[in-house]
N, C-alpha and C positions, 0 to 999 in steps of 0.2 A: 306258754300253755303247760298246766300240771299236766304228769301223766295219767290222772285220773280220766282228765277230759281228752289226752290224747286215743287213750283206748278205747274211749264213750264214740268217738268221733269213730275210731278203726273199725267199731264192728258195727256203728251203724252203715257206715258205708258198705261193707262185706257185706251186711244185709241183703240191702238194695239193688248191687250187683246180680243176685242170684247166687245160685248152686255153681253152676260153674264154674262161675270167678270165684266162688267158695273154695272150690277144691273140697264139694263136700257132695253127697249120695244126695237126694231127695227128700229120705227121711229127716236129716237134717234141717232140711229147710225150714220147718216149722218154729224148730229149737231157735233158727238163726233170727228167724223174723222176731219172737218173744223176745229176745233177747235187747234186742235192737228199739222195740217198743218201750222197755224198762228201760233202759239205758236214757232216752229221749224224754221221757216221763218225769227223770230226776232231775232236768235242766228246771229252775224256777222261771215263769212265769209273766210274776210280782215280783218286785225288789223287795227286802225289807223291811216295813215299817212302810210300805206305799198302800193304796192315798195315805195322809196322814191324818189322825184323828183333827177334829173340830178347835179343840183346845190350842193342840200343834200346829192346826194350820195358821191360827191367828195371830200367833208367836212367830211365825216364819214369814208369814204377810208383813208384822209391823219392822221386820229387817231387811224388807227388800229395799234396794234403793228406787226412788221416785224422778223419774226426770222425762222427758218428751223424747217418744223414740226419733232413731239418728239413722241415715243412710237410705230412706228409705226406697230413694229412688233406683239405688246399687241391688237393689234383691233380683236373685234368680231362680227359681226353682233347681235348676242343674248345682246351684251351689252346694246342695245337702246331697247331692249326688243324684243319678237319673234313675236308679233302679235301687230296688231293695238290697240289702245287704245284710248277708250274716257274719261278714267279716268285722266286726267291731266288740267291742267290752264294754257294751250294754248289755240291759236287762233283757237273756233270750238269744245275745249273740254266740257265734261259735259253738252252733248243738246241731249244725248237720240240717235247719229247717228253714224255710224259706220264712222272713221276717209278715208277712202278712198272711201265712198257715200258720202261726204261732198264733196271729191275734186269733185266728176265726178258732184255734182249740181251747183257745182260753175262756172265749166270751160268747161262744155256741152254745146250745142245749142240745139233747139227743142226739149227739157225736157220734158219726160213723167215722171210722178211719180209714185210709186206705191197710190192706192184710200185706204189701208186700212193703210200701212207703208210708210209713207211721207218720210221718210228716202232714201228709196230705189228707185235708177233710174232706170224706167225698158228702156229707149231709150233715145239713143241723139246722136249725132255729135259733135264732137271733132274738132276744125280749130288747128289742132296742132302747137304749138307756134315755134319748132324748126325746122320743116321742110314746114311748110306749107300746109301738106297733109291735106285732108278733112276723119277722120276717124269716121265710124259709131260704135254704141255701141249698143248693145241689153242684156236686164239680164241675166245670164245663159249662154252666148253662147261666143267660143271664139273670142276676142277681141284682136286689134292691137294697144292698147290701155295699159300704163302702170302708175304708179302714182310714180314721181321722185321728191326725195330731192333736192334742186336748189344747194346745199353744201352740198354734197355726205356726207354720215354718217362718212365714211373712211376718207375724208376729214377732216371733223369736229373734228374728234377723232384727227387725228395729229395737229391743229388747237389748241388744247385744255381743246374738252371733254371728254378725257382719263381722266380729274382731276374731272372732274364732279360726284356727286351723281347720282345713279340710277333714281330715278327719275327726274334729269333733262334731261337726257338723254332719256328718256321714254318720256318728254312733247318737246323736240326737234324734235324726232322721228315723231309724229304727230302733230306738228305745222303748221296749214294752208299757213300760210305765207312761209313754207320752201319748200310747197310741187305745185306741178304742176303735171298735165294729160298731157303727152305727149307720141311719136311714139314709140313705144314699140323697135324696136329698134335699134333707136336712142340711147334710153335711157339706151340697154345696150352698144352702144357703147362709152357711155360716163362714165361707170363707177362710178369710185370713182375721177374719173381725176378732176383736181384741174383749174381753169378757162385759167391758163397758156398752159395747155396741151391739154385742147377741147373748140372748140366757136360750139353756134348752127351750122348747117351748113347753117341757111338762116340768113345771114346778117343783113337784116332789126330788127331783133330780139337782134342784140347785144347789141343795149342800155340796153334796159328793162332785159336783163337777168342779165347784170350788174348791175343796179341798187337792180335788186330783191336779187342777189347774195353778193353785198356790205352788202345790207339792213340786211340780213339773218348773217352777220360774224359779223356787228355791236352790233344788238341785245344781240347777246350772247357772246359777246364779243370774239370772237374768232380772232387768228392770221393771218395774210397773209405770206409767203413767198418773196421775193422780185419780181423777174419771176411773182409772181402771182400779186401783187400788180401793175407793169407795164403792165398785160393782162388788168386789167379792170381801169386802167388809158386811155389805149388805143379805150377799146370798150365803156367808158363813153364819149371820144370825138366825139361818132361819134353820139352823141346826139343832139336835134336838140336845135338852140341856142336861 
């Protein structure tokens, strides 16, 4: 860890703590929190260059390798780990926030933040990407609102990260770029299903989910199916040219 992100980390924490743990007056406090909120503001997101344009995706599609997923009957969910993680060097790891309060500040609208824990959203609307619905979110309260992997973990696993280390699996798990706020469910009716077997149900969303979807099996080098490889051959054309 650069010391850039180690002091990103020290004073978010000092933040959070309070004044006391501060060793600071009150007045300060304000200072400590802004500080803490910039600090946390500068972590990215998005990877660079994620989703990847229409072009790129189709170029990264025709290199993936094709073959029938393997293993599939060894999948567990505990493999990619039981709980979120900000301990990894993914996109959004290692900034002091909890990996599914990253997606909701990224892919909310009218963002309230917590004043003392910048981390935490306490309010926003969601324009959900696959249905379209307009979903509100409040903290604590229950929400229609769920945080989905774009390449189901299940997927992934038969794909290829059955061969994977724990830890890559655990930094896939909570990879910004793999994950999306979307209709709660939608997103259970989409499963672990593989692009061939579910499209969003709102159309206009086929490019970008293919894209984001391509983008996510590139990355990590995972396989496609052929079925599966001919879904987002099909939902890439419907890109605009």
């Amino acid at each position: 860890m650069g010391p850039s992100r180690s002091f990103a980390l020290a004073v978010v924490a000092l933040a959070l703590a309070g004044p006391a743990a501060a060793g600071c007056h009150h007045d300060d406090t304000a200072t400590a929190g802004a500080s803490a909120a910039a600090l946390v503001a500068q972590v990215p997101l998005t990877g660079p260059g994620f989703p990847p344009d229409a072009a790129t995706a189709k170029a990264r599609l025709a290199g993936l390798k094709v073959e029938w997923g393997r293993n599939w009957q060894t999948y567990r969910r505990e493999e990619f780990g039981r709980y979120w993680s900000d301990e990894t060097g993914a996109v959004g790891g290692r900034n002091g926030c909890d990996t599914r309060d990253d997606v909701l500040r990224r892919d909310l609208t009218q963002l309230r933040e917590g004043d003392r824990n910048h981390c935490v959203v306490l309010s926003g609307v969601l324009l959900d990407p696959y249905t379209g619905k307009r979903l509100p979110y409040t903290y604590r309260r229950a929400s229609q609102i769920q945080t989905d992997h774009v390449v189901a973990l299940g997927a992934a696993w038969r794909a290829g990260a059955y061969a994977w280390t724990p830890q890559r699996r655990l930094e896939y798990a909570n990879d910004l770029d793999v994950l999306l706020a979307v209709d709660k469910q939608t997103n259970q009716d989409k499963g672990s299903r593989t692009a061939d077997k579910w499209r969003p149900p709102r159309r206009e969303y086929w490019c970008e989910y293919a894209r984001r979807y391509t983008g996510v099996k590139a990355k990590y080098g995972l396989s496609v199916t052929a079925p599966e490889k001919r879904a987002l051959q099909d939902m890439l054309a419907a890109c605009p040219q």
